[in-house]
C-alpha positions in Angstrom: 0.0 0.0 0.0 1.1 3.4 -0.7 -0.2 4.7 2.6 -0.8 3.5 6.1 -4.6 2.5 6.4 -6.6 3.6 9.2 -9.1 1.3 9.4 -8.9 -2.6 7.5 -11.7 -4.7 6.4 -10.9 -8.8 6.8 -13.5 -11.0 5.0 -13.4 -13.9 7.7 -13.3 -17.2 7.5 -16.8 -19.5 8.3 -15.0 -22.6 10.2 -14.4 -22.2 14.2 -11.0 -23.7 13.6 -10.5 -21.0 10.0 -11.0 -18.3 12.3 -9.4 -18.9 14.7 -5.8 -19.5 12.6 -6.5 -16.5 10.8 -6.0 -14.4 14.4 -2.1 -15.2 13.2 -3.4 -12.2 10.3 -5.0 -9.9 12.7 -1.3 -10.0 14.3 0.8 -9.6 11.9 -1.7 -6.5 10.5 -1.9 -4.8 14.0 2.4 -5.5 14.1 3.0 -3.6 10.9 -0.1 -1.3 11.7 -0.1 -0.6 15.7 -2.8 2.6 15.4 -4.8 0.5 12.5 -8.2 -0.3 13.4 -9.2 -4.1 12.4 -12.6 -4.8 11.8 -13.6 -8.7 10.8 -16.8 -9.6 8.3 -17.9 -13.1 9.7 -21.0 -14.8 10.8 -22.2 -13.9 13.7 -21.3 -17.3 15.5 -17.6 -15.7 15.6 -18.3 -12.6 17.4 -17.1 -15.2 21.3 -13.6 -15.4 19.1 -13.3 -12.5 17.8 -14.2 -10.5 20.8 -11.6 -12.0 22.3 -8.9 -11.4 20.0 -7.0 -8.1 21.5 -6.1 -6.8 17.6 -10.3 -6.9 16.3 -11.8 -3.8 16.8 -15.4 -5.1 15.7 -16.9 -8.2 14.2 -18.8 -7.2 11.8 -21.6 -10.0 11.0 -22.4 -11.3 8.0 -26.3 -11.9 7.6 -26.0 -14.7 5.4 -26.3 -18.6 6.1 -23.1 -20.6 4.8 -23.7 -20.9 1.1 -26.0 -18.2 0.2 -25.1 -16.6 -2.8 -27.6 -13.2 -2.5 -25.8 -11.2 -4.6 -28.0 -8.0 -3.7 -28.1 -8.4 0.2 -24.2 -8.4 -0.3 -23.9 -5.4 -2.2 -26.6 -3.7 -0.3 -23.7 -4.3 2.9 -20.9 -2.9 1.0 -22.5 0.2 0.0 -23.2 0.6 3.6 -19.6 0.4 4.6 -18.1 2.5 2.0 -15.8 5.0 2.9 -14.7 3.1 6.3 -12.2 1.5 5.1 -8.5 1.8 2.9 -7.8 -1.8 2.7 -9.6 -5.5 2.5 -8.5 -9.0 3.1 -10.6 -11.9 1.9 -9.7 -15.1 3.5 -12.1 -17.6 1.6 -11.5 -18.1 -1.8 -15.4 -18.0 -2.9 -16.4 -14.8 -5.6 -19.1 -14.5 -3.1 -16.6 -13.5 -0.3 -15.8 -10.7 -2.3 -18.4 -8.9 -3.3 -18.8 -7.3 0.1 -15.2 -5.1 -0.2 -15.6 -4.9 -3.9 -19.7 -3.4 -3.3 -18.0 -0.8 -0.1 -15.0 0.2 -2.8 -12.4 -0.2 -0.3 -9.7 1.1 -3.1 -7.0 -2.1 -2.2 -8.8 -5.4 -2.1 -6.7 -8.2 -1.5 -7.0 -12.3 -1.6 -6.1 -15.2 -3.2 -6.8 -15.9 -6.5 -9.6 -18.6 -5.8 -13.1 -18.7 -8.0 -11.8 -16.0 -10.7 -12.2 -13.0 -8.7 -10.5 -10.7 -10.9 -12.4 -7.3 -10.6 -13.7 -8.4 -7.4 -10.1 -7.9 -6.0 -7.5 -5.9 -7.3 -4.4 -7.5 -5.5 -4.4 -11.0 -6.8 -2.4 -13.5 -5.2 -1.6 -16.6 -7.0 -1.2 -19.5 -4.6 2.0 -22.2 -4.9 0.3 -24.3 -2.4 3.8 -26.3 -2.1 5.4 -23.3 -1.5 2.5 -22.2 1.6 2.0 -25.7 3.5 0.1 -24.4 6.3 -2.8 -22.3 6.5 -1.3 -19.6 8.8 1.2 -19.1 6.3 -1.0 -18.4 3.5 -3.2 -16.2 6.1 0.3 -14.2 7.3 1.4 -13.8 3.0 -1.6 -11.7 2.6 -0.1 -9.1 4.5 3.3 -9.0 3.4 4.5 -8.5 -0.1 3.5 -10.7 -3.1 7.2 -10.7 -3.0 8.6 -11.4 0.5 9.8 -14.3 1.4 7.7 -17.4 2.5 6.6 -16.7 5.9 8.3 -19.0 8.4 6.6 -20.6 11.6 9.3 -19.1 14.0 7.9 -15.3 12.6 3.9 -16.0 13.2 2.9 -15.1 16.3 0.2 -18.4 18.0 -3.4 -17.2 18.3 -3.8 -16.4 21.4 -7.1 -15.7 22.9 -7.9 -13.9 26.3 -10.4 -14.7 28.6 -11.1 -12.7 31.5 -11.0 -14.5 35.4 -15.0 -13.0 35.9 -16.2 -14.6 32.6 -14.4 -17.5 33.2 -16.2 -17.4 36.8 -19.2 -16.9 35.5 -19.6 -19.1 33.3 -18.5 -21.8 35.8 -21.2 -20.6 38.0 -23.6 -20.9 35.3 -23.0 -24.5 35.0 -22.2 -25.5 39.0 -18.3 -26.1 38.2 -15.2 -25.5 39.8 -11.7 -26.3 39.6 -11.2 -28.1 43.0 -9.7 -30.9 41.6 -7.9 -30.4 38.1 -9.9 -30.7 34.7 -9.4 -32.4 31.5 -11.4 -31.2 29.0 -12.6 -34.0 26.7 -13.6 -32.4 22.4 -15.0 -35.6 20.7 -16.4 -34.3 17.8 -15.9 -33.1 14.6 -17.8 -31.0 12.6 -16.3 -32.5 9.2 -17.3 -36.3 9.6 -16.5 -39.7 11.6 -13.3 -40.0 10.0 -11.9 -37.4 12.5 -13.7 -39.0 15.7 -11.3 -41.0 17.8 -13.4 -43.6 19.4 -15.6 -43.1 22.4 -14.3 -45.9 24.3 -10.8 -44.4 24.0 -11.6 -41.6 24.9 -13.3 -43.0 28.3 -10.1 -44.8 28.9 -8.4 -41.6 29.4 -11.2 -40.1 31.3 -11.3 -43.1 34.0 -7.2 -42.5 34.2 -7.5 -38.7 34.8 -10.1 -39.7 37.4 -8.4 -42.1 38.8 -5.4 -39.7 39.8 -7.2 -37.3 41.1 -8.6 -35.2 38.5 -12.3 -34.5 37.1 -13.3 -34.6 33.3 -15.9 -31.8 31.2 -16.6 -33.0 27.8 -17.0 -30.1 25.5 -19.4 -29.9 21.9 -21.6 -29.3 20.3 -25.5 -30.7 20.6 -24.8 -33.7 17.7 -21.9 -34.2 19.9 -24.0 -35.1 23.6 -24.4 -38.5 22.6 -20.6 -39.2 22.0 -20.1 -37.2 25.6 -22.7 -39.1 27.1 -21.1 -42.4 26.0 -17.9 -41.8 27.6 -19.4 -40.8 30.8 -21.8 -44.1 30.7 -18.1 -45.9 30.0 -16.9 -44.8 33.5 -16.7 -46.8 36.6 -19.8 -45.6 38.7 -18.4 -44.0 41.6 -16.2 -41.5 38.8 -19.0 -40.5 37.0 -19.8 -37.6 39.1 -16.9 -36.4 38.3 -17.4 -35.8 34.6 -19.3 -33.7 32.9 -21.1 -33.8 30.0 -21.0 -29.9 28.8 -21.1 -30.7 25.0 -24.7 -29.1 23.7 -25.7 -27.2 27.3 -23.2 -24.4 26.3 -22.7 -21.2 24.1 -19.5 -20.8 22.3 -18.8 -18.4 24.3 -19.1 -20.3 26.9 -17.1 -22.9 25.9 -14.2 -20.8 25.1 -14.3 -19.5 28.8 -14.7 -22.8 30.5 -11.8 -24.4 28.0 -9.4 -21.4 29.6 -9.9 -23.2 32.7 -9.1 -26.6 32.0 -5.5 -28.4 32.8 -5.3 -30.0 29.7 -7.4 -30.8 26.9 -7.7 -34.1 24.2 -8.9 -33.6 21.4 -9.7 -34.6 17.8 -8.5 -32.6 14.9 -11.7 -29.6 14.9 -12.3 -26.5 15.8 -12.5 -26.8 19.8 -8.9 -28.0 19.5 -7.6 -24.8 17.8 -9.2 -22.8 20.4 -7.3 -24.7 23.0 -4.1 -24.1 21.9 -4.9 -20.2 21.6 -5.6 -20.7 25.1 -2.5 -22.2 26.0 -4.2 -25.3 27.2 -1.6 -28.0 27.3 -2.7 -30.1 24.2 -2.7 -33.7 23.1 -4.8 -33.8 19.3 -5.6 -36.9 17.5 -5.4 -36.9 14.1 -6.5 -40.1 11.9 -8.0 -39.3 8.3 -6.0 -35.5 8.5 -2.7 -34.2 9.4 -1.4 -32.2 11.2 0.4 -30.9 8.2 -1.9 -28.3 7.2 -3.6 -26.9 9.7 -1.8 -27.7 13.3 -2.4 -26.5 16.7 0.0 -23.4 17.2 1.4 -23.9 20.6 4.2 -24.3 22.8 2.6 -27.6 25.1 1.1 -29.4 22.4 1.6 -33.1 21.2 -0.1 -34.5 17.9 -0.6 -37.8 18.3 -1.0 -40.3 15.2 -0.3 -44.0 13.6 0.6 -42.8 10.2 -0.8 -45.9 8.6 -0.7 -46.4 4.9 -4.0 -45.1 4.4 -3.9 -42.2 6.3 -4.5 -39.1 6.0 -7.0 -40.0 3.2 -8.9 -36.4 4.6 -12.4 -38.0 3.9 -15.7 -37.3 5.9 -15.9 -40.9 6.7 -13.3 -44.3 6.4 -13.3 -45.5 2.5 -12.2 -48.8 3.4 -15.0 -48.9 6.4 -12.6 -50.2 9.2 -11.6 -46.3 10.5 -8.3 -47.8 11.8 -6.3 -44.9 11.7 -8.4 -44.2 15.2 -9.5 -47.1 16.0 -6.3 -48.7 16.6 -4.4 -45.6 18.3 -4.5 -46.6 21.9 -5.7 -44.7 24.9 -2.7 -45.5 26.7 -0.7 -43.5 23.8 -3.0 -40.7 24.1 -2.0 -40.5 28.4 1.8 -40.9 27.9 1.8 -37.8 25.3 -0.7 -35.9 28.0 2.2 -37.0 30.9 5.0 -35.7 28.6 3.4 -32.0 28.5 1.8 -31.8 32.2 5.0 -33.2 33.4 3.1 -36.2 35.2 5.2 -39.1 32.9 
């Protein structure tokens, strides 16, 4: 850009994990911008993230369900927002995602090249997708240069998101929790299929060997996810299943985000509740079976990605096409407790 912007327009992403990753944008814009205003156009579902990003100035939301094309509810937006704004950033790579900052004539709009959206943004990026393995990196590229130089892990600074002590208070209040005895927080979903779901009797494994040393377990999800967390608690030995909870589907995001900062560690599978526990700093073990970690990994100093790395995998299919899912299947609980020893220092 020719001049310093004071306020920028990002076209979010629509994925709870997506949005969270592209916080690694909001920094590196607010680094090279420190009195730059950031304002994010998302669903509304992101406004518990992005409120608690430090570099958003606003989430904007996006009236729209995931999909809809409405070409003149979009540029009904944009010409709203016109004159607010000296620079846009569109993270998806749908022409719809563009329209918005190409309707509100924000005069540099700029994205990857995606569903020919030339016009629709005037600072085309063509992707090398070899040369921009990760997803932070091609998030972080936007920002620099078409130029500079690949962006390297070591010069992307984590998500990080802050929760404060009185919502995390109140939002154990709200559900009759405390943190007498330490938590693990349990994520057994995935929005994107079975193929990412490590099994529910692993998964209670762990639980009943948390318990049994001491600790107490919250499962976190969504509502499709309470029968999975209801499964694991029904796996426990009687006398521990007061000590789990099953949170998945009785909670807002927001919620879940606040009660997550208070966990001691967190297992999860490869989804968007993972993601936000490593921009809490959670100490993390993630189980990966039909993805990798290669794309799109939990940023984070205490974080293990467990796999087996069998011949099959990652296939990154919604469900197992060879119908024996033993990418997960066959990864053992007891694999899953050894890597959560190794980062809580409890080996």
């Amino acid at each position: 850009m020719s001049q310093t912007p004071s306020a920028i327009l990002v076209v979010g992403p629509s994925w709870v994990g997506d949005m969270v990753m592209a916080q690694t944008l909001f920094s590196e814009l607010r680094r090279q911008y420190p009195e730059c205003a950031i304002d994010v156009l998302a669903p509304a579902w992101c406004r518990p993230l992005l409120s608690r990003m430090p570099e958003v100035r606003d989430a904007l939301s996006l009236p729209f369900d995931h999909g809809d094309l409405k070409l003149g509810e979009r540029h009904a937006l944009g010409k709203r927002l016109r004159g607010q704004y000296q620079q846009a950033y569109v993270l998806p790579n749908s022409l719809k995602s563009a329209l918005v900052p190409w309707s509100a004539r924000v005069p540099v709009r700029t994205g990857w090249r995606g569903e020919m959206r030339y016009g629709l943004l005037n600072d085309v990026r063509k992707l090398d997708k070899d040369a921009y393995p990760l997803m932070v990196q091609r998030f972080v590229a936007l920002a620099l240069p078409a130029d500079a130089p690949v962006p390297g892990l070591e010069s992307i600074k984590a998500p990080h998101l802050n929760v404060s002590e009185d919502a995390r208070r109140e939002a154990m209040a709200s559900h009759g929790l405390n943190t007498d005895k330490p938590v693990l927080g349990l994520c057994p979903g995935a929005e994107f299929g079975p193929a990412k779901r490590w099994p529910e009797h692993h998964y209670a494994a762990v639980a009943q060997h948390w318990i049994d040393n001491g600790g107490q377990v919250w499962i976190f999800g969504s509502a499709k996810d309470k029968p999975v967390a209801e499964t694991i608690v029904n796996s426990l030995t009687e006398e521990s299943r007061e000590r789990a909870a099953v949170l998945a589907g009785n909670t807002s995001l927001e919620e879940a985000v606040d009660l997550l900062s208070a966990t001691a560690s967190v297992v999860s599978n490869d989804s968007g509740l993972m993601h936000i526990a490593a921009a809490l700093k959670r100490p993390l073990v993630s189980v990966y079976g039909s993805t990798s970690p290669g794309f799109t990994p939990p940023l984070g100093e205490r974080v293990a990605a467990v796999r087996l790395g069998l011949e099959c995998s990652p296939c990154f299919k919604r469900e197992c096409p060879l119908g024996h899912l033993d990418c997960l299947r066959k990864l053992p609980p007891q694999q899953v407790v050894d890597a959560l020893g190794q980062l809580t220092g409890d080996e």
